[in-house]
Every structure is written in structure tokens, then in C-alpha cells.
C-alpha positions in Angstrom: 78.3 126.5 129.9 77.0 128.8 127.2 79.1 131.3 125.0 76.8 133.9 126.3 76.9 132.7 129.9 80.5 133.5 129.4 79.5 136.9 127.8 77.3 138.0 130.3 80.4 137.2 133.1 83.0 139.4 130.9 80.7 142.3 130.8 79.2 142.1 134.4 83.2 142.1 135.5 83.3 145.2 133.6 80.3 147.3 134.7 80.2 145.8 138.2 76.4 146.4 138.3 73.9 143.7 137.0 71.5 146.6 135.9 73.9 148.1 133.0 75.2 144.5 132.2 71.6 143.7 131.2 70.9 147.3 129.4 74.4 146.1 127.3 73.4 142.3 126.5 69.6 143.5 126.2 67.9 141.2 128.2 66.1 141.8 131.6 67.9 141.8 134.8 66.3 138.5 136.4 67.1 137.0 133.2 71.1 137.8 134.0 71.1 136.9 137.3 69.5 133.7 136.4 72.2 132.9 134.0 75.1 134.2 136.0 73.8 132.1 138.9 73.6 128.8 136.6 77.0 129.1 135.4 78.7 129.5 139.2 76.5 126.4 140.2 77.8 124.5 137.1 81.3 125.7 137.8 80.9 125.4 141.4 82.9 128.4 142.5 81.3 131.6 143.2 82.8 134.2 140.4 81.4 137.8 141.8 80.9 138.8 145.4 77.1 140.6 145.6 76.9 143.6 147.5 74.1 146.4 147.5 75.8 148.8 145.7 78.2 146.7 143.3 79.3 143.4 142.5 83.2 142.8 141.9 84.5 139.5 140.8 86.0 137.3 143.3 89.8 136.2 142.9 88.5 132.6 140.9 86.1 134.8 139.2 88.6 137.3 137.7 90.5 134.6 136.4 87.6 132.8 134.8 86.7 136.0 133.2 90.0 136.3 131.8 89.7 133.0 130.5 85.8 134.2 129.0 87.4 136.9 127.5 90.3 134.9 125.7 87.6 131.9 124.3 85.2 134.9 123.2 88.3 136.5 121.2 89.1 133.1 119.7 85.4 132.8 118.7 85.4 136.1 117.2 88.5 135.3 115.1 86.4 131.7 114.2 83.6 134.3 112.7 85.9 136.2 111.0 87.4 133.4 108.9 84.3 132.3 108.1 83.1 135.4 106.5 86.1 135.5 104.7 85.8 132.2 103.5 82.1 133.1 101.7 84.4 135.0 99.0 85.3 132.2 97.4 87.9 134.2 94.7 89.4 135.4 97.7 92.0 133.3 98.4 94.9 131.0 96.2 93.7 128.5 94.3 96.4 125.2 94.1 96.3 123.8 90.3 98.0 121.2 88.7 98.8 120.1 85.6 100.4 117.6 83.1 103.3 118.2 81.7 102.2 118.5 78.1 99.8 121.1 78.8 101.2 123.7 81.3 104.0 124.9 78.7 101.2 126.2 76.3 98.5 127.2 78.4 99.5 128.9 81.7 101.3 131.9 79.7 98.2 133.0 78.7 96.4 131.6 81.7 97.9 133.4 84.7 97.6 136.9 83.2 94.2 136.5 82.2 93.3 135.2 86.0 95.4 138.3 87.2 93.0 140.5 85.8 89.7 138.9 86.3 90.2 137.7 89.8 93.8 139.5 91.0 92.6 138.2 94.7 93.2 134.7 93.6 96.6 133.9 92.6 97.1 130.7 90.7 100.2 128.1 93.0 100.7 125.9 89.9 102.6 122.5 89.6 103.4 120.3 86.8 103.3 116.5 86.8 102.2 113.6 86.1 99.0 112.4 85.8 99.6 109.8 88.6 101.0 111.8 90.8 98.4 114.4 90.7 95.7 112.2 91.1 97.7 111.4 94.3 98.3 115.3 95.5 94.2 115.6 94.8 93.4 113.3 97.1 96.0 114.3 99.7 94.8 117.9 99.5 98.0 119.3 98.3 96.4 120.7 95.4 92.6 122.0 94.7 91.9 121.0 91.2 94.2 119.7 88.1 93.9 119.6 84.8 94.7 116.0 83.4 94.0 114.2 79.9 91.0 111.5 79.6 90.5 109.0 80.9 90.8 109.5 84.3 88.9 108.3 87.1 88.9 108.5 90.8 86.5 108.0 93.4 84.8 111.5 95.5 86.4 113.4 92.5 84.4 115.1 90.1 85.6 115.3 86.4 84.5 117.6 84.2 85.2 118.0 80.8 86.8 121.0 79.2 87.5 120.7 75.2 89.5 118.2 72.7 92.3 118.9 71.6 93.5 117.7 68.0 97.0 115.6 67.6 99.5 116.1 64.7 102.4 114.5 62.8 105.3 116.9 63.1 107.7 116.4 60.6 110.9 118.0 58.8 109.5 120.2 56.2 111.1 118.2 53.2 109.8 114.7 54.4 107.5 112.7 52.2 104.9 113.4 54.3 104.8 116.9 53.6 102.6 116.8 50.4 100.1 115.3 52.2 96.7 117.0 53.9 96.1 114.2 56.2 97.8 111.7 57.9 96.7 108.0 58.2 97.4 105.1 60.2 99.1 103.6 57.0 100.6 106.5 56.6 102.7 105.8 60.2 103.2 102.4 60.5 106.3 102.6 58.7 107.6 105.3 60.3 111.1 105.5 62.7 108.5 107.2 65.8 109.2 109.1 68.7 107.6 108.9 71.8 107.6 110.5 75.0 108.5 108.7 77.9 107.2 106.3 80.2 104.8 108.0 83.2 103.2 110.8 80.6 99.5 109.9 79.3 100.5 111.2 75.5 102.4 108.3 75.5 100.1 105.4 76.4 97.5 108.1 74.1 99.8 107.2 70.8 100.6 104.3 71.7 96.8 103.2 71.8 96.2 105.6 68.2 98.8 103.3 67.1 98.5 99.8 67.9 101.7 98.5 66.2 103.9 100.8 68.2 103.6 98.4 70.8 106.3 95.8 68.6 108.9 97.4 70.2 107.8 97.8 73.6 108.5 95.1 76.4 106.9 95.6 79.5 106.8 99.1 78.8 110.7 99.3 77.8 111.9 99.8 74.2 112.9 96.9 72.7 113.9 98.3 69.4 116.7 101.5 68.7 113.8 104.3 69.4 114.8 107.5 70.8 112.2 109.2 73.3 112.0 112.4 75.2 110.5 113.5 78.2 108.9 116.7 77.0 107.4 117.7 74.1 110.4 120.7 73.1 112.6 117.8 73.1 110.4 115.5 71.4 110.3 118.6 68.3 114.2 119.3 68.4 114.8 115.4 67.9 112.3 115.8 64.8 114.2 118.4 63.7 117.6 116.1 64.2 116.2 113.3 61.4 115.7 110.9 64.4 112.3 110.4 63.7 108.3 112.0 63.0 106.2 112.5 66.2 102.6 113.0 67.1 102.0 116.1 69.1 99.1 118.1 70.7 98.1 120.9 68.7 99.1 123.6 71.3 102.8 122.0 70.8 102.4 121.9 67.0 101.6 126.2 66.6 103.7 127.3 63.5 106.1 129.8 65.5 107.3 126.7 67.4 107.8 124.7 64.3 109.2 127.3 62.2 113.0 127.7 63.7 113.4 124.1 63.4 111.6 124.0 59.8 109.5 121.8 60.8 105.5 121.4 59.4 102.0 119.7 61.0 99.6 117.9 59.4 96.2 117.0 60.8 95.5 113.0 61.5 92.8 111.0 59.5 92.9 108.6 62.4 89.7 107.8 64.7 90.7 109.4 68.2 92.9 111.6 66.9 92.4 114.0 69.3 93.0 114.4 73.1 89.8 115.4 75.6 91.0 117.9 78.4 89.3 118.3 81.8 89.6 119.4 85.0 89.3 117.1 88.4 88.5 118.3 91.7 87.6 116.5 95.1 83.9 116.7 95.5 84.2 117.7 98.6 85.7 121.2 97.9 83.5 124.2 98.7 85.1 126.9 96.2 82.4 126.0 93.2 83.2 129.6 91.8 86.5 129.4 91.8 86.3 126.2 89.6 84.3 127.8 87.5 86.2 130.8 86.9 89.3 129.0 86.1 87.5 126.8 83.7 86.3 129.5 81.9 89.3 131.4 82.2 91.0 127.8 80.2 88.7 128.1 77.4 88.8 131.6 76.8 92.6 131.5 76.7 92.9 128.2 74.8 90.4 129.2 72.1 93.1 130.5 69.7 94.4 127.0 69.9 91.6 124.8 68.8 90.3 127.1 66.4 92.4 125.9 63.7 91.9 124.9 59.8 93.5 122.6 57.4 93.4 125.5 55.3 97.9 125.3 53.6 99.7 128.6 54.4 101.8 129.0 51.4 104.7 130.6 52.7 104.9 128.3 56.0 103.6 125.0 54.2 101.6 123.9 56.9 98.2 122.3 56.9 97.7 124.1 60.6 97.2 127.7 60.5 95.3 129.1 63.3 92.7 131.1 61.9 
């Protein structure tokens, strides 16, 4: 049984003559017969009775050719689908990202996506790095947007830009003077850090070896407070409770400024944080992927572009140029 056995069935049941049925599938009448013939023997029912003037469809037949008619529509809406599915910007595209990042990225993001592609909405979640590696695989989201390293199998990774760290700092620390920031600089330092489950923290923890003095298993050992977002992690600095190292995009003067708070650049070897996005290898929207990546560059670029040039009035070392 043939889709176009079944075709030739639901339009001989509506002409009733095998001669206009042919005309309408365009192919020759012995051909039709043929095929109409194969399909009753296969079915082994007789679908049309033959007379010399007309041919109607039996009782079995008409409800067969209901049947036809049904799986044809189905196949039609099959086609249809697929054609829609070769626009690629067409349809929602799932992201997810880290906590740290969302905040600073999507209010310039999702606009700028509205207006290139406004037939592809972004559906947007925030997490953590775990558990999007886990929603990836599960198919609950399309692609996210994680810190490196990060590594999982069928997935392909592909890097997007870094991202410099900071000090922030209360504006009349001891710090302040200074252009750069060193590891020296830190070790003596009551430090912040965010909380267990987020990448910056295992990040500075890593940039800052002797951090790990007052962990245990993980767990503070030592009076440390820690936050579990970087606008906590700021207003804490801003409380005297500590100094804390920041992604730039978290670090931008009008954030700073209400809590007088300044940012100075690290001297530090990996002081800096590489962005990517991760999708399944298996997913067909390559366009889509690559709209959105560019779409993060374009609307990140006023955030990397940065010099250690001091702005008098604000006394930072970070003014975006």
C-alpha cells in the first residue's frame, strides 16, 4: 500500500470514472487500473463496483476511502511542518544562562533579537551551570550560555569572548590608589564569595589559591560572609564586610556609583572569565545559533571594550570607552 495507491482510490471515489481519475493524477488509464487493482488484491476486499458507465465505491470501499482521505490530510499537515521548519528563525529559541551573566546581558539582548529576528522570541532561564548542562541534554532548552570550562559529550562548545574580573571595593579603601590589583595585593583581604553551585566561585577560588584556608569540603570554615548573586555580593561591599572580585559587566560604574563603590583591573594570570555558548550537536537550527551569537557580541561589546584609563570625577580605573 502506496500513498498514491491511496490517492488514486480518494479521487476515483470522487469522479466515479477511471478516465478523469487518470486525466487528474496524470498517468494513463491502464496504469490506474493496474494500481487500483493491486491495492484491492493486497487489501483483499473489493473497494469500487465496475460498471460500463461508472464505477461507485462499494460499502468497505467508501470506508477505506474515508480512511485514504484522513491519512492523506495527516500527510499533508506532515509536509507542511516541514516546510515550516526550513525557516530556521522561525520559531522560539529556548536559552539558558548562568546566573552571573543574564542580569547584564539579556536587557540589551532581547531587544536587539526583537528587531533582527522578531519571529524568534528568546524563552530564557537562569541557572546554574549544572543544571543547564542537565536541561541541554534533556532537551528542555536549545543552547545556554555557560562560563569555561565546560564539557559534555554530543555537545558542541563554542567560544564567545573573555570577560575581564575586578576587585570592587569601597571608594576610600587602601586599594583605591592603586591601578592594578595583585595576588599580594588580596591575600590579606576579609573576601567575599558567592555561593556554593555558581562557577565564579570555584573561578576565584582557583585565581586565588589561599581562599581555600577557610573552606572545608566546600563549607566556610572561617567568619566569611557570601552571597548568592552578584547585587548582593556589591551591597555587602558597600556594608564594610569585605572586597570582592566581580565580572566586569557587574563592575560598570553606574552600578558602583550609588554604593560609592570603585574597580580596579587584576594583575593576576587568568584574570578573566571565557564565555561561550553550548548546544547539543544534534540540533538542526545552525542559524539560529548563529544569530544569537552574534546578536551576544554585538550587544556585549560596550562591555569588554574598556580601559584602565582613571575617570577623575568617578575614581575608577574602569571607564568604558
Amino acid at each position: 500500500m502506496t500513498l498514491t495507491e491511496l490517492r488514486y482510490i480518494v479521487i476515483l471515489a470522487e469522479e466515479q470514472h477511471f478516465g478523469r481519475t487518470a486525466e487528474r493524477c496524470h498517468v494513463s488509464q491502464p496504469t490506474l487500473s493496474v494500481a487500483v487493482k493491486k491495492l484491492e488484491e493486497e487489501l483483499g476486499v473489493e473497494l469500487f463496483e465496475r460498471t460500463k458507465t461508472c464505477v461507485k465505491p462499494t460499502v468497505m470501499g467508501e470506508r477505506i476511502v474515508s480512511q485514504a482521505k484522513a491519512l492523506l490530510a495527516g500527510t499533508e499537515t506532515i509536509k507542511a511542518l516541514a516546510e515550516a521548519g526550513k525557516d530556521q528563525l522561525g520559531s522560539p529559541l529556548a536559552l539558558g544562562t548562568i546566573f552571573t551573566m543574564g542580569p547584564y546581558l539579556l536587557p540589551q539582548l532581547i531587544p536587539h533579537l526583537q528587531k533582527q529576528v522578531p519571529g524568534m522570541p528568546l524563552l530564557v532561564q537562569e541557572d546554574y551551570t549544572e543544571n543547564l548542562r542537565k536541561k541541554l541534554r534533556d532537551g528542555v532548552l536549545d543552547v545556554i550560555l555557560v562560563s569555561l570550562p565546560f564539557s559534555e559529550s554530543d555537545v558542541v562548545t563554542q567560544e564567545l569572548f573573555d570577560e575581564p574580573l575586578v576587585l570592587i571595593m569601597p571608594r576610600n579603601h587602601s586599594l583605591a590608589h592603586k591601578a592594578e590589583i595583585t595576588l599580594e595585593d588580596i591575600q590579606p583581604q576579609q573576601m567575599l564569595l558567592m555561593g556554593q553551585g555558581h562557577c565564579l566561585r570555584e573561578q576565584v577560588l582557583t585565581l586565588c589559591p589561599a581562599l581555600r584556608a577557610d573552606l572545608q569540603d566546600g563549607e566556610l570554615i572561617a567568619p566569611r560572609a557570601e552571597g548568592n548573586s552578584l547585587e548582593t555580593l556589591r551591597y555587602m561591599v558597600a556594608a564594610g564586610l569585605g572586597l570582592s572580585i566581580l565580572p566586569r559587566s557587574a563592575a560598570e560604574i553606574s552600578l558602583c556609583q550609588a554604593n560609592r563603590l570603585v574597580a580596579r583591573p587584576l594583575a593576576i594570570p587568568g584574570g578573566q572569565r571565557r564565555l561561550a555558548l553550548a548546544w547539543r550537536a544534534s540540533f538542526p537550527r545552525h542559524k539560529a545559533i548563529d544569530v544569537l551569537r552574534k546578536a551576544i557580541q554585538t550587544c556585549s561589546g560596550a562591555y569588554w571594550n574598556f580601559t584602565t584609563e582613571p575617570d577623575e570625577n568617578m575614581q575608577t580605573m574602569l571607564s568604558v570607552r
